[in-house]
C-alpha positions in Angstrom: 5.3 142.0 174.7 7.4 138.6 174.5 9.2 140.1 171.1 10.0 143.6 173.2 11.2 141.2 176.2 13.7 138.7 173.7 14.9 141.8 172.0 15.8 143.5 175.1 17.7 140.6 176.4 19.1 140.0 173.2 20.5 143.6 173.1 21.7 143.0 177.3 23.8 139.7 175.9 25.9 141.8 173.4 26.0 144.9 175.2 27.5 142.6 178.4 30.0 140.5 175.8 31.0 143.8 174.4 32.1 145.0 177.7 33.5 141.7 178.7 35.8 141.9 175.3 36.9 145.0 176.2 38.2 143.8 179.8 39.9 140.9 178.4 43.8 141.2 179.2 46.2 140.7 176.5 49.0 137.8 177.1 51.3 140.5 176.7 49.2 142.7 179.3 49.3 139.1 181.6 52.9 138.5 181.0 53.5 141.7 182.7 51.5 140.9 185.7 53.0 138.1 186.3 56.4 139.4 186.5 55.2 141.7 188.8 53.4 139.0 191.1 56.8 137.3 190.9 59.1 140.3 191.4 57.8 142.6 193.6 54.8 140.8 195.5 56.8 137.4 195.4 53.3 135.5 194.8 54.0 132.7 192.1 50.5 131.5 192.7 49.7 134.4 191.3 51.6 134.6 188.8 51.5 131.6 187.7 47.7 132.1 187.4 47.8 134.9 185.1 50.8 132.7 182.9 48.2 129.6 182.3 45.2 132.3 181.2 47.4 133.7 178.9 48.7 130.5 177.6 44.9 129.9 176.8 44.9 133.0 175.0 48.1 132.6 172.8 49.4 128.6 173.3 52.5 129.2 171.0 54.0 132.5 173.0 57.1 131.3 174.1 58.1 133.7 176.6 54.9 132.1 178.7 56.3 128.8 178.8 59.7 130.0 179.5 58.7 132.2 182.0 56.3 129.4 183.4 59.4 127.2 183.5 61.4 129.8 185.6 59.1 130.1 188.2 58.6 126.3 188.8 62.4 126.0 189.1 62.4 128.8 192.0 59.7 127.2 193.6 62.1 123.6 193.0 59.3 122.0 191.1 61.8 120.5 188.9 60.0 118.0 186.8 57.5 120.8 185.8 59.7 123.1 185.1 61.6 120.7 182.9 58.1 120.3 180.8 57.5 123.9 179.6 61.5 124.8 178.9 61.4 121.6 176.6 57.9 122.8 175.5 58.7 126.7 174.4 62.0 124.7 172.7 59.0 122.9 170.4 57.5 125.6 169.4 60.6 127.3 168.8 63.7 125.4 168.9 65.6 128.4 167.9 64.6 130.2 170.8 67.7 131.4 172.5 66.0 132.2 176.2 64.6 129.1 176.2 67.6 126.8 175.6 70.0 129.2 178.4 66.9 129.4 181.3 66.5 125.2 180.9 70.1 124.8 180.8 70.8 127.3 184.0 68.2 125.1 185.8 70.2 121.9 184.9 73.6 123.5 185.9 72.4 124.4 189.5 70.7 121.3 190.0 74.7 119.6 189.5 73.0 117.9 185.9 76.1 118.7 184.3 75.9 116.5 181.1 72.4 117.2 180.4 73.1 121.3 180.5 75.7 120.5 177.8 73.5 119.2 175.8 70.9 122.0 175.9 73.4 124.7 175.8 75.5 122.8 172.8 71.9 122.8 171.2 71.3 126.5 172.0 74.5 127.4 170.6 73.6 125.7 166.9 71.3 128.3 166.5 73.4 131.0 168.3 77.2 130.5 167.8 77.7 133.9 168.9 76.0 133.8 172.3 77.8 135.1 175.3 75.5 134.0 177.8 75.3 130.6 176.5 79.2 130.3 175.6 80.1 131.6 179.7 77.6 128.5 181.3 79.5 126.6 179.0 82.6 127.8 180.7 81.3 127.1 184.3 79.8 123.8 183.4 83.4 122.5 181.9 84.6 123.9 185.4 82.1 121.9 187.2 83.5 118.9 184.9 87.2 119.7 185.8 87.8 120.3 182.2 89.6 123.1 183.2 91.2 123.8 179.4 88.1 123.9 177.2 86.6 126.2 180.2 89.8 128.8 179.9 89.6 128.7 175.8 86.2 129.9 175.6 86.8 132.7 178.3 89.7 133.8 176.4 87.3 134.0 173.0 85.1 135.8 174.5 87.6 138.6 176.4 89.1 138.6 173.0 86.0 139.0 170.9 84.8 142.0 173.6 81.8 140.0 174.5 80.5 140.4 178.2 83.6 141.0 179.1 83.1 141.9 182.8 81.5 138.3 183.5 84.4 136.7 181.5 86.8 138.1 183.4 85.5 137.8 186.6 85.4 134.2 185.6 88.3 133.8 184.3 91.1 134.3 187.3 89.5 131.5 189.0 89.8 128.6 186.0 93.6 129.8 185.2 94.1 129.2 188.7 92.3 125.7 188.6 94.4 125.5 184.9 98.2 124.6 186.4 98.1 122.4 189.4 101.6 123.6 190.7 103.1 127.9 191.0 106.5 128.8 191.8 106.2 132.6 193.7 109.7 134.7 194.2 109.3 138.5 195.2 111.3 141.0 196.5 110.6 144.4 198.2 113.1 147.2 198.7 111.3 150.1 201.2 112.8 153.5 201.9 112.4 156.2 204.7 112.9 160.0 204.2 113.0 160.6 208.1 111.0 157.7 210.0 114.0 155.0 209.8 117.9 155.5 208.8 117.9 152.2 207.0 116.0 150.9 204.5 114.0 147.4 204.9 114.1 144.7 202.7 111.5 142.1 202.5 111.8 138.4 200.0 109.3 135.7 200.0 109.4 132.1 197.7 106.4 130.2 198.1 104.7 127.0 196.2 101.1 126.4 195.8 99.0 123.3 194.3 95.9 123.1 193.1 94.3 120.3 195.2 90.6 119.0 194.9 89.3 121.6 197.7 90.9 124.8 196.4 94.9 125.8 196.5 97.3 125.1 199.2 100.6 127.4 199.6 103.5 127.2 201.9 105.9 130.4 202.3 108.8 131.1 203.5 109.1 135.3 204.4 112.5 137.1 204.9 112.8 140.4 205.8 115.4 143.1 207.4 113.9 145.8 209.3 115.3 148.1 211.9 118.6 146.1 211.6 117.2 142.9 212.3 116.6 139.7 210.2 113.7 137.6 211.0 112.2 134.6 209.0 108.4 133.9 209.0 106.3 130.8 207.3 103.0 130.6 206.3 100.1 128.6 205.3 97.4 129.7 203.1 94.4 128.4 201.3 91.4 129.0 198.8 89.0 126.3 199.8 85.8 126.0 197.5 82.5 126.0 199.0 79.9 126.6 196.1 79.1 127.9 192.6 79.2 131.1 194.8 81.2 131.3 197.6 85.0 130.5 198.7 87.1 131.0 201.3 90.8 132.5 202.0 92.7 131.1 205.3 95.8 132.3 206.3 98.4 131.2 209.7 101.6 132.8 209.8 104.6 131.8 212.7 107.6 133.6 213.5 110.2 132.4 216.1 111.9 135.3 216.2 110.8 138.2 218.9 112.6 141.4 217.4 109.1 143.2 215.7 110.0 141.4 212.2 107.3 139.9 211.9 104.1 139.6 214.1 105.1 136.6 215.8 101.9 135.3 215.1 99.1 136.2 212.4 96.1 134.6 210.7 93.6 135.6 208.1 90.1 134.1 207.2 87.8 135.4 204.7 84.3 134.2 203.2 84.1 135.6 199.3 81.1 135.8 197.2 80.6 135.9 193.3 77.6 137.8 193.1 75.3 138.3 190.0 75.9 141.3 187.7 79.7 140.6 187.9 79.9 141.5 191.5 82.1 140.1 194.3 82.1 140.6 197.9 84.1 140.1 200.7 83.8 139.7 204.6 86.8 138.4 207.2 89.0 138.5 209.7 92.6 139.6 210.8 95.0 138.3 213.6 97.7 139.8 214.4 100.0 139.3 217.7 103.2 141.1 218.8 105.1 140.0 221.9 102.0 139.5 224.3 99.4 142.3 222.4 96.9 139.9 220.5 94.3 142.1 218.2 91.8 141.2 215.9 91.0 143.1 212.9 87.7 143.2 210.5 87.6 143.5 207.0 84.8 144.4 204.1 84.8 144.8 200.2 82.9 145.2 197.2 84.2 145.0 193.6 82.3 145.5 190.1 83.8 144.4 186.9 83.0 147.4 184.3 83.6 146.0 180.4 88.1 146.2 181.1 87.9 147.7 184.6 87.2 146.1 187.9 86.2 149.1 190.6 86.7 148.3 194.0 86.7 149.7 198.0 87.5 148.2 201.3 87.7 148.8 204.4 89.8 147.4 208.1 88.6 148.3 211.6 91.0 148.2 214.5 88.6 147.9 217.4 88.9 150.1 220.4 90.8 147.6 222.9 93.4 147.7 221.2 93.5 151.5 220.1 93.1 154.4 222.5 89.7 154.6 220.1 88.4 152.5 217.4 90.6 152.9 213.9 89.6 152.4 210.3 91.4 151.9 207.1 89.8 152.8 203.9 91.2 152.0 200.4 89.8 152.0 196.9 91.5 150.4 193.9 90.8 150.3 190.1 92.4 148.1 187.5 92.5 148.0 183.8 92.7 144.7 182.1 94.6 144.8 178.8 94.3 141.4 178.1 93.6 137.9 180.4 93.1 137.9 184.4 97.0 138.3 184.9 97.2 141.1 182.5 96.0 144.8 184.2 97.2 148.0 185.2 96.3 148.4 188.7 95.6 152.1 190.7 95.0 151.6 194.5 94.6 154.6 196.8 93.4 155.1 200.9 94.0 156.0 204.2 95.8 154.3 207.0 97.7 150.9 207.5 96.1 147.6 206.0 97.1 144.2 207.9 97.5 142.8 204.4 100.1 145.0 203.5 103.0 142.9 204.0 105.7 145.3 203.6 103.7 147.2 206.5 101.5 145.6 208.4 104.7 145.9 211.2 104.2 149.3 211.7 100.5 148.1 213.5 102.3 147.5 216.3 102.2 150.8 217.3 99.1 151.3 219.3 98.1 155.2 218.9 95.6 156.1 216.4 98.2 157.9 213.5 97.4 158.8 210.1 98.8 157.1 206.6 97.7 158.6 203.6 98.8 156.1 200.8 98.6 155.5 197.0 100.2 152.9 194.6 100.6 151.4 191.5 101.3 147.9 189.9 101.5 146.2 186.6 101.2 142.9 186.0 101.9 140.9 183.0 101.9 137.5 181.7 104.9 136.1 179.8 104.1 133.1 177.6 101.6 131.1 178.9 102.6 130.3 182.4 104.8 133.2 183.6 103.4 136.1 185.4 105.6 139.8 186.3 104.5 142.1 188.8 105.9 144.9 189.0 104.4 147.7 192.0 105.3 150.7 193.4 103.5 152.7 196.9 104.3 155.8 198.4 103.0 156.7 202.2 102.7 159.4 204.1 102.4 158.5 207.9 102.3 160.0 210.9 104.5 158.2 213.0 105.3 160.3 216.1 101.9 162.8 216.5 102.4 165.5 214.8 105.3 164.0 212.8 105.2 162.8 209.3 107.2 161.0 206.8 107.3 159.6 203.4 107.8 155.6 202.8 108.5 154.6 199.2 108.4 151.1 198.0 109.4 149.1 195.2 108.7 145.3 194.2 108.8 142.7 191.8 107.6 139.2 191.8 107.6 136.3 189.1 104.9 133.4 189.1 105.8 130.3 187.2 103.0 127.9 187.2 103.3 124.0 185.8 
């Protein structure tokens, strides 16, 4: 009876580790639960549970400790996080997710010399790495080494590696490259029936690089409607983050013959957003004679391989319109080769505030169509010289019922020192 009783327990023991080996997750079964817990639940806890079991199961799987790393750096557990990037790069110094995720940590925690070092040691293993060469970029940027940033964006656009994110990237250090720019432009602007004369429109400004973003002073001419006028302006680019910056804008104009707005201001809050998106959100002033409005503005861009796709839109809110009034525009430009070099498509509906040639005919208070589209090129000459050359046509309704065509032509040179 005992021998029936052992061998029936006996059998239960392997029949319950049987089924117990069968439920056993696999780390790679485990891996994929924790990015769940992580991605869709947001439960680290969780996921960092099912990371450590699987570690137990497979100790030299790197992606664990990687992944282990990652989530102790969202949850700003820095010293721990610190431990298993340096661990997965034992086990496999080679490994090129390991060296970028440690580095990234370092570069957003303002450990600028240390993510050098780790990305410098990821690249020995992967010279070709476009991930790892464009956090070298930023962190030279961060640094204020502002050359060596700009000659490995311009490897990169030139090799066709991750272009979008390179170029994206790359507007911003050419303008950090040359502390000083020299701006002349000139716009000629033609009516078939709206206006007997055509306008003319010059600008000379000078910008400099300063430690919170560029500063520009500019001096606007234009003759419109038989009149000369002179505005000035102010602008800036201040820096906030690694992410965001800003654009302010105060323009001034003594005269009070409809030049210019007499006054007008600009402020904007810009975003560089992961995948090689940017965004925009701001503000428009614009004040003629003793009629004060303010405008709002939205966009979204996407840098595609040599394109950057984008759309925006105004809105002219009610009290100053008989209704409320919206612009839309889209835009589309082809890079040929660095951030100054594209062929630019832009085309939309109704008159922009940031149209300078334009922005006048807002003045106007009755809700009247513009259908517009334009084109521009823009070149760089040398190193530091940048052409523009752009042409728009518009179709407005400027009495109701009453259209016209506006054509305009401009060209502009940038010298920057």
């Amino acid at each position: 009876m005992l021998i029936k009783k052992y061998l029936f327990l006996l059998f239960l023991s392997f029949f319950c580790l049987n089924i117990y080996s069968q439920t056993v997750l696999s780390s790679d079964s485990l891996l994929i639960l924790a990015r769940k817990a992580s991605f869709q639940q947001q439960n680290y806890t969780l996921a960092k549970q099912y990371l450590h079991q699987a570690i137990q199961q497979s100790p030299d799987y790197t992606d664990l400790w990687v992944f282990l790393g990652r989530i102790n750096s969202w949850e700003k557990n820095y010293d721990s996080a610190a431990y298993f990037f340096q661990h997965a790069l034992l086990i496999q110094p080679s490994y090129e997710d390991a060296s970028l995720a440690y580095a990234k940590m370092l570069y957003w925690n303002n450990q600028y010399q240390q993510s050098l070092q780790i990305c410098n040691f990821g690249l020995k293993s992967h010279p070709e790495s476009a991930s790892l060469q464009l956090l070298k970029s930023k962190i030279f940027i961060a640094q204020k080494n502002y050359d060596s940033a700009y000659q490995i964006i311009q490897i990169l656009i030139h090799q066709k590696k991750d272009v979008d994110a390179a170029r994206a990237l790359a507007g911003s250090i050419k303008s950090l490259l040359s502390k000083n720019q020299v701006d002349v432009s000139y716009d000629f602007v033609y009516f078939d029936r709206q206006f007997n004369n055509p306008w003319h429109l010059a600008s000379v400004d000078y910008g400099r690089t300063t430690s919170f973003g560029l500063l520009t002073g500019r001096l606007n001419y234009a003759n419109r409607f038989n009149e000369n006028a002179f505005q000035f302006e102010v602008e800036s680019y201040p820096h906030i983050s690694k992410v965001f910056y800003s654009f302010i804008n105060v323009g001034y104009t003594n005269n009070d013959n409809g030049v210019f707005p007499q006054w007008r201001g600009a402020f904007s809050l810009y975003a560089n957003l992961p995948k090689s998106y940017e965004a925009e959100m701001g503000l428009r002033y614009l004040q003629f004679g003793n009629n004060p409005t303010w405008l709002y503005t939205a966009y979204v861009g996407k840098y595609l391989k040599n394109w950057l796709l984008g759309a925006r839109t105004y809105i002219i809110p009610s009290n100053y319109t008989s209704k409320a009034g919206f612009v839309y525009s889209a835009m589309a430009r082809y890079y040929f080769g660095g951030a100054y070099d594209f062929i630019g498509l832009t085309a939309g509906y109704g008159i922009s505030p940031d149209d300078r040639y334009n922005a006048v005919l807002l003045d106007n208070r009755a809700n009247l169509a513009a259908y517009k589209a334009g084109l521009l090129y823009r070149k760089t000459i040398g190193k530091m010289n940048v052409l523009s050359v752009d042409f728009n046509w518009v179709n407005q309704e400027y009495l109701p019922q009453t259209k016209g065509n506006q054509y305009q032509a401009g060209v502009s040179w940038m010298f920057r020192f």
